[in-house]
C-alpha positions in Angstrom: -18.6 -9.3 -7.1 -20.1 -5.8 -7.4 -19.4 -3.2 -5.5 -21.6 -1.7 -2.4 -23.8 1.2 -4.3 -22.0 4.1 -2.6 -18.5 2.6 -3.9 -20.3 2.4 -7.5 -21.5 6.0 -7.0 -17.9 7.4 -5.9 -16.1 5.3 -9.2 -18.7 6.4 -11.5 -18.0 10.4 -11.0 -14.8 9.7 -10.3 -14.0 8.1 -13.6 -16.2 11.2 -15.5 -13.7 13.4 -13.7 -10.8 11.6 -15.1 -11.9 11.6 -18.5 -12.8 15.3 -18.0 -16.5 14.9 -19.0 -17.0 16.6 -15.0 -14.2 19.7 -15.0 -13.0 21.7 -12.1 -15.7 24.0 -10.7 -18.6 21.7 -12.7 -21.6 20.6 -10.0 -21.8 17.1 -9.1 -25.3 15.6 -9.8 -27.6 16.3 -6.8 -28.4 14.2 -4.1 -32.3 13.7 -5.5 -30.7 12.5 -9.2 -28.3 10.3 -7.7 -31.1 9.0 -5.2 -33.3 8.1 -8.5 -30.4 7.4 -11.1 -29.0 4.8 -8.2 -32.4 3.9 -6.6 -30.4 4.1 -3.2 -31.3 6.0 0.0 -29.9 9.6 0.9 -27.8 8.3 3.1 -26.0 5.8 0.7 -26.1 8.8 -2.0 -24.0 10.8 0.8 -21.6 8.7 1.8 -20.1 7.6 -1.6 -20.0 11.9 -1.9 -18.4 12.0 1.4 -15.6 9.7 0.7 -15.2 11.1 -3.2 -14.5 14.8 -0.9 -12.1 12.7 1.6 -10.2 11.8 -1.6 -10.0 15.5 -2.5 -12.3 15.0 -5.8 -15.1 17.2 -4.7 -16.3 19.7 -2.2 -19.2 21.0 -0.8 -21.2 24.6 -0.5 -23.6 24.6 2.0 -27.0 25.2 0.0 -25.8 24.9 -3.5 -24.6 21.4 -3.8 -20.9 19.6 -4.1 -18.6 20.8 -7.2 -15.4 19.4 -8.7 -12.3 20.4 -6.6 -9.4 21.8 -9.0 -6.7 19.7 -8.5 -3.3 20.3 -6.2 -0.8 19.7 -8.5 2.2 21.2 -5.8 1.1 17.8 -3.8 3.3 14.5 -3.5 2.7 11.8 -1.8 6.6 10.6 -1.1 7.5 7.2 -0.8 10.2 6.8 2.5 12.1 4.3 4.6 15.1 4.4 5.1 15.8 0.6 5.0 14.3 1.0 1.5 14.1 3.1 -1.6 13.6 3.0 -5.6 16.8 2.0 -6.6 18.4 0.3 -3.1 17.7 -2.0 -0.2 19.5 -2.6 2.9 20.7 -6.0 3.4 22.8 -5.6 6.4 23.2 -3.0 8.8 25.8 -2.4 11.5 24.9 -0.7 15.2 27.7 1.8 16.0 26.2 2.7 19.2 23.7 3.1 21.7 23.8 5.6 23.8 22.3 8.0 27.0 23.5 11.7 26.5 22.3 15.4 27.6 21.1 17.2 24.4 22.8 19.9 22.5 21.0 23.1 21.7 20.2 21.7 18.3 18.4 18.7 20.2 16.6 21.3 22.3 15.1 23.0 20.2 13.9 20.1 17.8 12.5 18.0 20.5 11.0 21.1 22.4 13.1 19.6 26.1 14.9 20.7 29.0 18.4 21.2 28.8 18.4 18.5 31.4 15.9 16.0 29.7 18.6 12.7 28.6 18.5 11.3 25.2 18.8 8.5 23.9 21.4 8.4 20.6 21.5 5.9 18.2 24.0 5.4 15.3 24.0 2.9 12.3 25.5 2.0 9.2 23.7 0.3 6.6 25.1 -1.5 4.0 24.3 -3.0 0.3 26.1 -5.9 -1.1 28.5 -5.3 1.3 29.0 -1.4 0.5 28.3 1.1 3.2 25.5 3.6 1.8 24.3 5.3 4.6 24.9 7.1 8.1 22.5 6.8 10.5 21.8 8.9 13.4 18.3 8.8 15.4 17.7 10.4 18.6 15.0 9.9 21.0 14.2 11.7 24.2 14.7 9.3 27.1 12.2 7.9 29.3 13.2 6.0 32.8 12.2 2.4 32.3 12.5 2.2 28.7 14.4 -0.8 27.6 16.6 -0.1 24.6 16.9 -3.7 22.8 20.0 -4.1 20.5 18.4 -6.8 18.4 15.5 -4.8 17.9 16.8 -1.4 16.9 19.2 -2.6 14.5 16.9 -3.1 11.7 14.3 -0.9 13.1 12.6 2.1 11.1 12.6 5.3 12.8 8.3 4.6 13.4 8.9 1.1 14.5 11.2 2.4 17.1 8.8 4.5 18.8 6.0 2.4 18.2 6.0 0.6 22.0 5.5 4.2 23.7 2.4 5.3 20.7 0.6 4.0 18.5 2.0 4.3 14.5 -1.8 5.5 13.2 -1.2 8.3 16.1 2.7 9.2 14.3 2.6 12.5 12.9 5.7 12.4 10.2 7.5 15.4 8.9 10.5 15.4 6.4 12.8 17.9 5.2 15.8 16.3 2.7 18.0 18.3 1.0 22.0 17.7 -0.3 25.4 18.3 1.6 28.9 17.4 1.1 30.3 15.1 3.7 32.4 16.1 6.9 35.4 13.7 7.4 34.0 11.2 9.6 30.8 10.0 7.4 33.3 9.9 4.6 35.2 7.6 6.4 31.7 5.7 7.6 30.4 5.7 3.8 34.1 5.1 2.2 33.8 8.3 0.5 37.5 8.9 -1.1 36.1 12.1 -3.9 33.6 15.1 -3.7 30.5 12.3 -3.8 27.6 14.5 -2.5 25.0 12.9 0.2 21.4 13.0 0.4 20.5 13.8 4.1 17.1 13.2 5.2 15.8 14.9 8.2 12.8 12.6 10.1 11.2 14.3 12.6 8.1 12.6 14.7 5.0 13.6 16.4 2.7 12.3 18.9 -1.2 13.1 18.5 -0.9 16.1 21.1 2.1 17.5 18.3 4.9 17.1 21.1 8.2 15.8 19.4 9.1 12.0 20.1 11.8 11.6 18.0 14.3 12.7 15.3 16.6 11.1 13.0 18.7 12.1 10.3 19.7 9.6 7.5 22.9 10.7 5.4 22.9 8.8 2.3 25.3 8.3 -0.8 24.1 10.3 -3.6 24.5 7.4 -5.8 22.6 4.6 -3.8 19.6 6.9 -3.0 16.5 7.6 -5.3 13.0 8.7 -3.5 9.8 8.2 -5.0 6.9 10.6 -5.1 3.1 10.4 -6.8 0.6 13.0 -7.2 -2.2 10.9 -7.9 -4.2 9.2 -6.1 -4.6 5.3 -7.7 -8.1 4.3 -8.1 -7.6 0.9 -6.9 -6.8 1.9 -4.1 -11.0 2.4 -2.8 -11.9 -0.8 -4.5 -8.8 -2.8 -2.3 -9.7 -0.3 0.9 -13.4 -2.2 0.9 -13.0 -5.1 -0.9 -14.4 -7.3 2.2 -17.1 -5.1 2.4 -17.9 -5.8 -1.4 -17.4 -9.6 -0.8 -20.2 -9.3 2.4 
């Protein structure tokens, strides 16, 4: 079925972009051509525009028109769970406890709390084929009333384990990963017996007001861990997004 004529708009300058015949800093066609070239309404001409700028093709200068954006090429769109990544799945996993405790200074500072403020620790193992490839630790400020469920934390993602106290479309994520050499008790979690590095990722999440609800930290074996990134953005991707709306 074709597509609505503001999704037709939006592929057909985005494709020109692509194949370079619009460059960075080139106008886009005004809103009068596009009317006439489309034979749709101003309003259908400006939406397919607005939602070619939401996908950081375009922009806009109030009085002279939209031009092609140059594009971010410092921007990846990276690929994380920790249950799952490019070359490794978790198959099992193994809860080594749950826990109340009065944060460190660390904890403090990360999730912005009192001294006094409990938290809730929670440590896991996860394992592949029956090989331990990753240490677990999350940590989540504690509120009275709040049932912690064994069964449902054990194969939980860090988002899915805030999810009952905010919405996941309201989760602001942030991730710092970087490498570390293990201390003596993840190498004794991960069956580490030589210099094996780990990959430690840091999860850190927000609510929509920016207040810390939660941080984990992930310590993987360097050689069951590979993240994915992209910088592009998949055209498909529109075309899927309104595919009922094409169908209506």
């Amino acid at each position: 079925m074709r597509l609505p004529i503001y999704l037709r708009i939006a592929e057909d300058i985005k494709e020109k972009i692509n194949k370079g015949e619009l460059k960075p800093g080139d106008a886009i066609y005004s809103e009068n051509a596009l009317c006439r070239a489309y034979k749709a309404s101003r309003m259908t001409v400006r939406r397919g525009l607005a939602l070619l700028a939401n996908e950081g093709y375009i922009y806009s200068i109030p009085g002279k028109g939209n031009f092609v954006r140059e594009p971010d090429n410092d921007t990846y769109t990276l690929y994380y769970n920790e249950m799952k990544n490019f070359i490794n799945s978790v198959d099992k996993t193994k809860l080594l406890e749950v826990n109340i405790i009065l944060p460190n200074y660390k904890l403090i500072n990360s999730l912005q709390i009192t001294r006094n403020r409990k938290v809730i620790v929670i440590r896991r193992l996860f394992f592949t084929g029956g090989e331990p490839v990753a240490y677990d630790v999350k940590y989540l400020p504690y509120c009275k009333g709040m049932p912690i469920v064994e069964k449902e934390i054990r194969y939980a993602t860090f988002p899915e384990m805030v999810a009952k106290s905010t919405s996941l479309f309201a989760i602001k994520k942030e991730l710092i990963i970087y490498t570390q050499m293990p201390d003596e008790e993840t190498k004794k979690y991960l069956n580490i017996y030589n210099e094996l590095p780990l990959m430690v990722v840091e999860q850190k999440l927000y609510n929509r007001e920016g207040k810390p609800i939660g941080m984990g930290i992930t310590y993987f074996r360097g050689d069951y861990c590979k993240l994915y990134a992209e910088s592009y953005f998949s055209d498909s991707k529109i075309c899927e997004k309104y595919k009922n709306e094409a169908e209506t």
